[in-house]
C-alpha positions in Angstrom: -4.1 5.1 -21.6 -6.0 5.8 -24.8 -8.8 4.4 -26.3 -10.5 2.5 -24.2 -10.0 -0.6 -21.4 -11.1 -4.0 -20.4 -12.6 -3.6 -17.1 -13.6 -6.0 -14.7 -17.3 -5.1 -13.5 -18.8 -6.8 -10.5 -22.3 -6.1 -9.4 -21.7 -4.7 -5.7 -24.3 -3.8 -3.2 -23.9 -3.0 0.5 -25.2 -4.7 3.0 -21.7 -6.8 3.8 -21.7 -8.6 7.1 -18.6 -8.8 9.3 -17.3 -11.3 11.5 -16.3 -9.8 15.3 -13.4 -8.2 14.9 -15.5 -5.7 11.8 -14.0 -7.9 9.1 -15.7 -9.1 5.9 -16.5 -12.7 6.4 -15.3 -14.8 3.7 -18.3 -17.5 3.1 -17.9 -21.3 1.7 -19.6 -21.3 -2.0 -22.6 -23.6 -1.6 -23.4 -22.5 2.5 -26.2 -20.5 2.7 -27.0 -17.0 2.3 -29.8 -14.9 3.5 -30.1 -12.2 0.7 -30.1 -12.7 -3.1 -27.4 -10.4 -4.6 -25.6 -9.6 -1.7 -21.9 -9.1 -2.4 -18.4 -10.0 -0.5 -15.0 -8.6 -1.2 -13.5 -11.3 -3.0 -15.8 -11.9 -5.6 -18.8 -14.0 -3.6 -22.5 -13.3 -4.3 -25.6 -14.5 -3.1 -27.2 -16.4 -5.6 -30.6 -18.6 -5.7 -30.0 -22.5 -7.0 -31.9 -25.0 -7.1 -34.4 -23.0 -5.2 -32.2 -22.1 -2.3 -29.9 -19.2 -1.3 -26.4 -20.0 -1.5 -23.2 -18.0 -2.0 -21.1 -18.5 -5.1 -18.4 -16.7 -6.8 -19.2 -14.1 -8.9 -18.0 -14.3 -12.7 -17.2 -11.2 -13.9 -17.8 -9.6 -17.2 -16.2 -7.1 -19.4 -17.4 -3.9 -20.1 -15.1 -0.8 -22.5 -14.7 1.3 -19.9 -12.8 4.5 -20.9 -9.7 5.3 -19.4 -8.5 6.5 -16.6 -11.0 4.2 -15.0 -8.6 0.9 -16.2 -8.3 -2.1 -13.9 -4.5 -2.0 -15.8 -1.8 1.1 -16.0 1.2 1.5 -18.2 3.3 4.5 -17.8 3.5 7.6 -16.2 0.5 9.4 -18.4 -1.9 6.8 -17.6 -5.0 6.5 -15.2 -5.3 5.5 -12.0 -2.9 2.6 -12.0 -4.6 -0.4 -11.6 -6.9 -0.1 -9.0 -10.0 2.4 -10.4 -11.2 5.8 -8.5 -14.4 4.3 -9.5 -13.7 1.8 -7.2 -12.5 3.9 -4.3 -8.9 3.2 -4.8 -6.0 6.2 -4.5 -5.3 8.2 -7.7 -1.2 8.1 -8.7 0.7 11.1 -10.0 3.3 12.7 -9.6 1.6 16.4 -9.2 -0.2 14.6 -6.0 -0.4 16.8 -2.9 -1.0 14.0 0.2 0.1 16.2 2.9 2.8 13.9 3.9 6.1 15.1 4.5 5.8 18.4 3.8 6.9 20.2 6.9 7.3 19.8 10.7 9.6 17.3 12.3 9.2 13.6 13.6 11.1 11.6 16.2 13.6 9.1 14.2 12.4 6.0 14.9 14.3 3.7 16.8 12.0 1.2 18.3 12.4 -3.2 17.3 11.5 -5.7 18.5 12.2 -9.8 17.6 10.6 -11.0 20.5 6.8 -8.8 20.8 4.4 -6.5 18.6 4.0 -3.0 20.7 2.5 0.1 19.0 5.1 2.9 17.4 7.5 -0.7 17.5 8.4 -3.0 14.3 8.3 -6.4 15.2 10.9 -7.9 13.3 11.2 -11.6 12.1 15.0 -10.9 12.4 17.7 -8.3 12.8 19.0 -7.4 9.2 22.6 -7.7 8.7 23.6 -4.4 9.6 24.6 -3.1 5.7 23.2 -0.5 3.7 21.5 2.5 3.4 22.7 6.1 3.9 26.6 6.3 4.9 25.8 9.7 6.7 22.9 11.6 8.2 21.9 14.6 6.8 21.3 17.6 8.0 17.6 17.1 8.5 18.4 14.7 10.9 19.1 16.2 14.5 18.4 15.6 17.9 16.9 12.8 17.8 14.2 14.4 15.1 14.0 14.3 11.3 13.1 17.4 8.9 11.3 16.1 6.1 11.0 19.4 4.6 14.4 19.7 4.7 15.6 16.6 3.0 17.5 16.4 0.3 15.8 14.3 -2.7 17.2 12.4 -5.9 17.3 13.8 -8.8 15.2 13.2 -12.0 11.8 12.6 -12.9 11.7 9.2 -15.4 9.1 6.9 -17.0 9.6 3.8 -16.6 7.1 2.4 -18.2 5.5 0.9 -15.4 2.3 -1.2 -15.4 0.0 -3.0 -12.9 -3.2 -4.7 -12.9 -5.7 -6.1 -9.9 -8.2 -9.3 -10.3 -10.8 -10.7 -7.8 -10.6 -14.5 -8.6 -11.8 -17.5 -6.3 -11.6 -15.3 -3.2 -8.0 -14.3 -4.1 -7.0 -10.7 -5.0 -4.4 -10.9 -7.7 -1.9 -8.0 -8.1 0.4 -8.6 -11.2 2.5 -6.1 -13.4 6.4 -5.5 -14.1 7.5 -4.2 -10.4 8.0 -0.2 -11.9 5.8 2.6 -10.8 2.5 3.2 -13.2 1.3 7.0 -13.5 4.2 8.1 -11.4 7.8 9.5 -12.0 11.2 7.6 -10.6 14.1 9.1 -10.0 17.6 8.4 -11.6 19.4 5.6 -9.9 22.5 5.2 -9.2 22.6 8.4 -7.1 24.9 10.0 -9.5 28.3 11.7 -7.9 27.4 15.4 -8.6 23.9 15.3 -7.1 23.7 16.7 -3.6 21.9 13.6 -2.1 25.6 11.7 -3.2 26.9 13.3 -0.4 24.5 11.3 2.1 23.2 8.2 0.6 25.3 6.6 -2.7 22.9 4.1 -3.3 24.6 2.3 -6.5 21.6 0.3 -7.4 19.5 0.6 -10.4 15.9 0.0 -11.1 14.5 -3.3 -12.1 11.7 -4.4 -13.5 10.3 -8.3 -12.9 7.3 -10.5 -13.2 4.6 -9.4 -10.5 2.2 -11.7 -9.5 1.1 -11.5 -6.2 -2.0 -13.3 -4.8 -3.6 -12.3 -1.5 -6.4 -13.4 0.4 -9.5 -10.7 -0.7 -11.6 -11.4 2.9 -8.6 -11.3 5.5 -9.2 -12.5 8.8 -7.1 -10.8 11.8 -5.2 -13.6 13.4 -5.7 -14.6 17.1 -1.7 -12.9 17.5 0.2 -10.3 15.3 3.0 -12.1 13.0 6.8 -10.7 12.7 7.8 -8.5 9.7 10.7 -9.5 7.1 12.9 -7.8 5.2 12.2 -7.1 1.8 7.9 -6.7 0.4 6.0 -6.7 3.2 3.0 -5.1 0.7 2.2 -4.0 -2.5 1.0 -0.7 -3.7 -2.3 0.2 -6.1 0.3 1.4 -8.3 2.6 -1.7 -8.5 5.6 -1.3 -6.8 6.7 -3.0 -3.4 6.1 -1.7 0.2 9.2 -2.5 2.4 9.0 -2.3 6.2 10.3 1.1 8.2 13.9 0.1 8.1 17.0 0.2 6.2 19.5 -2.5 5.8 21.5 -1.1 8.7 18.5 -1.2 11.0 17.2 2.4 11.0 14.6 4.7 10.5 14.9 4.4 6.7 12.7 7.5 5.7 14.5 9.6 7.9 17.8 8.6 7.0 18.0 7.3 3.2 17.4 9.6 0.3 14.8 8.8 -1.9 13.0 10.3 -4.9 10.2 12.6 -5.4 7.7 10.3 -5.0 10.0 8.8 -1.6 10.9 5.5 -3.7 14.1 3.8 -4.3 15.8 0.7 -5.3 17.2 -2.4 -3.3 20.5 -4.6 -4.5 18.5 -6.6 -6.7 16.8 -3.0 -8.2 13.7 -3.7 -6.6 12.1 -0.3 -6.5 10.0 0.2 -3.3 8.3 2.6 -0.6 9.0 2.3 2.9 6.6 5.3 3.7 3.2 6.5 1.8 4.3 7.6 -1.4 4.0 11.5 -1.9 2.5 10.7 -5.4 -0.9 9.1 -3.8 -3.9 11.5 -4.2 -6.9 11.5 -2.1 -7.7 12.4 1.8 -7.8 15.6 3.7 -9.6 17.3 6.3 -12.9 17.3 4.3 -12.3 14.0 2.4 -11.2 10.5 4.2 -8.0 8.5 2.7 -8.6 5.9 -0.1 -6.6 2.6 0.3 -3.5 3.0 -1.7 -1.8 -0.5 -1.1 -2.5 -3.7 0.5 -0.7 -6.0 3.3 1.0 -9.6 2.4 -2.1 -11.0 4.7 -4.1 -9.1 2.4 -5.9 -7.0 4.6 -5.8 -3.1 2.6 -3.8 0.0 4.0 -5.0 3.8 3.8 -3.7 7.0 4.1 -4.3 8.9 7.2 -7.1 11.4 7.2 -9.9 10.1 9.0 -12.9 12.3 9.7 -11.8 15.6 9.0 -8.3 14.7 11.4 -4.8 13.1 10.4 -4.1 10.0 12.6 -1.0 9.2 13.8 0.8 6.1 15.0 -0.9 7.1 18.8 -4.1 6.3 17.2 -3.3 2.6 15.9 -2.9 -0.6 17.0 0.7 -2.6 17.8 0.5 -3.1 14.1 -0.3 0.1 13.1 -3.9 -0.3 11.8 -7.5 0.0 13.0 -11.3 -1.0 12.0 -13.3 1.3 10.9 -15.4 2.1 7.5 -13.2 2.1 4.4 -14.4 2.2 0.4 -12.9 -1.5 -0.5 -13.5 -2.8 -4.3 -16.5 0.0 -4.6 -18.6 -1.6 -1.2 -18.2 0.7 2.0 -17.1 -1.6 4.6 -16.4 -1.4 8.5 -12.9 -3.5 8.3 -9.4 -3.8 9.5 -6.7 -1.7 7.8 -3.5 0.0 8.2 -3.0 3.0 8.3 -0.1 5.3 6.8 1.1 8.2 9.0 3.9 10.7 9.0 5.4 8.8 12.0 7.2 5.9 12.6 6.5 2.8 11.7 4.6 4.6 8.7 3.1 2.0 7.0 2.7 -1.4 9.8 4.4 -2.9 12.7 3.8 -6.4 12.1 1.4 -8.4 10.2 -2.5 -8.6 11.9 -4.1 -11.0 9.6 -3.4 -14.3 9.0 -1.2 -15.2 6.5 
């Protein structure tokens, strides 16, 4: 984006207390507080009133901030799509090198459940019906293992003109924007009949764009039980676009099975573009740098990408819904907080929801 942006600047200091389970406590405005200045994900502060210390949310201000540091994206040759680097969030593009899905193989994930949350297991609100997806495996599929180097991807690279934006308000985290990737490339949808991936997976649908507006709590708590998955957004991405669950509309390992583009997106019926895996566009994390949050949960608790301390994690490491607590960067504040955590194996992204919704 040229020229310069409107960004929302928050004071933010550390210090951030957490309830038991290592989550950011989200405080009442007007109970007290024990340290003037002291800031919350979500947009509290301690202030001093009327002589006393009591929390409050924070108003924010606007500073020019020159791009790519924008709270807002638009396009594929903007910055960091939405959510700023400043800020700790991922960097988008589609020249991004995550590690993901480069090479190897991974056991096609088969496990659901309607009835109980279990780790490697999507707990499901309900079977889907059974139609969609890829009409035929691919050869990268074999013996009960997928090849991701080895799959076939769509064709073409577009713009679409995508755009997102991300506001702290009342204790809410807003996401809002047109539903089509910022600072990343889509690939051309329908599958058209003489590309290779036609062979495996026609999908017919084409890209949509719609009104975004998304409002999630910005101090999750983790829910005395784990709550079932849907279909359709289970999340939303720093770069706009929908985060599905693990499966296809037939009920199978949809990352393993369905062809998707470069940046392992596609659209639904409706031509809601979406990720069911870590997108291969997100920057940030390796062996010598932990993984940024790149997206965030419907109960609003943040997701990652999987390096941790100098080691990729895997779904072994997690939780039944595929997350952990542990110190993340969140809105510019380190934290020691639940998350999810993206991995190369299934579920890849969560098993069911751990914070209340």
């Amino acid at each position: 984006m040229a020229g310069t942006a409107m960004v929302m600047v928050a004071a933010l200091t550390l210090g951030v207390q957490s309830t038991s389970q290592g989550v950011p406590a989200a405080p009442t405005p007007g109970k007290a507080c024990k340290t003037k200045g002291q800031v919350l994900p979500g947009g509290f502060v301690c202030v001093k009133k009327n002589g006393k210390l009591v929390w409050a949310v924070k108003t924010a201000t606007t500073t020019p901030t020159p791009s790519p540091t924008s709270t807002t994206a638009t396009g594929a040759s903007s910055g960091s799509a939405g959510f700023t680097t400043a800020l700790g969030y991922a960097s988008w593009s589609p020249s991004s090198s995550n590690a993901l899905f480069t090479s190897g193989s991974h056991p096609v994930g088969t496990q659901i459940s309607t009835s109980r949350a279990a780790v490697g297991s999507i707990f499901l609100c309900r079977m889907m019906a059974g139609q969609g997806g890829a009409q035929v495996a691919g050869p990268w599929v074999r013996d009960g293992r997928w090849y991701p180097g080895e799959k076939v991807k769509v064709d073409g690279a577009r713009n679409l003109n995508g755009s997102v934006s991300g506001a702290l308000s009342a204790g809410r985290r807003v996401i809002s924007g047109n539903g089509l990737p910022a600072t990343s490339l889509a690939g051309t949808f329908p599958v058209s009949s003489s590309s290779t991936a036609y062979q495996y997976d026609r999908n017919p649908n084409t890209i949509q764009g719609y009104s975004l507006n998304v409002s999630l709590p910005a101090a999750p708590q983790v829910a005395a039980t784990p709550s079932c998955l849907d279909g359709g957004a289970i999340g939303y991405s720093t770069n706009g676009v929908a985060i599905y669950n693990a499966l296809d509309g037939g009920n199978r390992d949809a990352a393993a099975y369905e062809t998707l583009d470069k940046c392992w997106g596609h659209p639904e019926r409706s031509g809601q573009y979406h990720l069911h895996t870590m997108s291969s566009c997100v920057g940030g994390g390796s062996a010598t740098q932990n993984s940024p949050v790149w997206g965030f949960m419907l109960d609003g608790f943040p997701i990652t990408g999987p390096w941790e301390n100098g080691a990729m994690l895997t779904t072994a490491d997690l939780d039944i819904c595929h997350g952990k607590t542990s110190k993340i960067t969140l809105d510019g504040v380190a934290v020691t907080m639940y998350h999810y955590v993206a991995t190369e194996d299934y579920p890849y992204t969560a098993g069911c929801y751990r914070g209340s919704r």
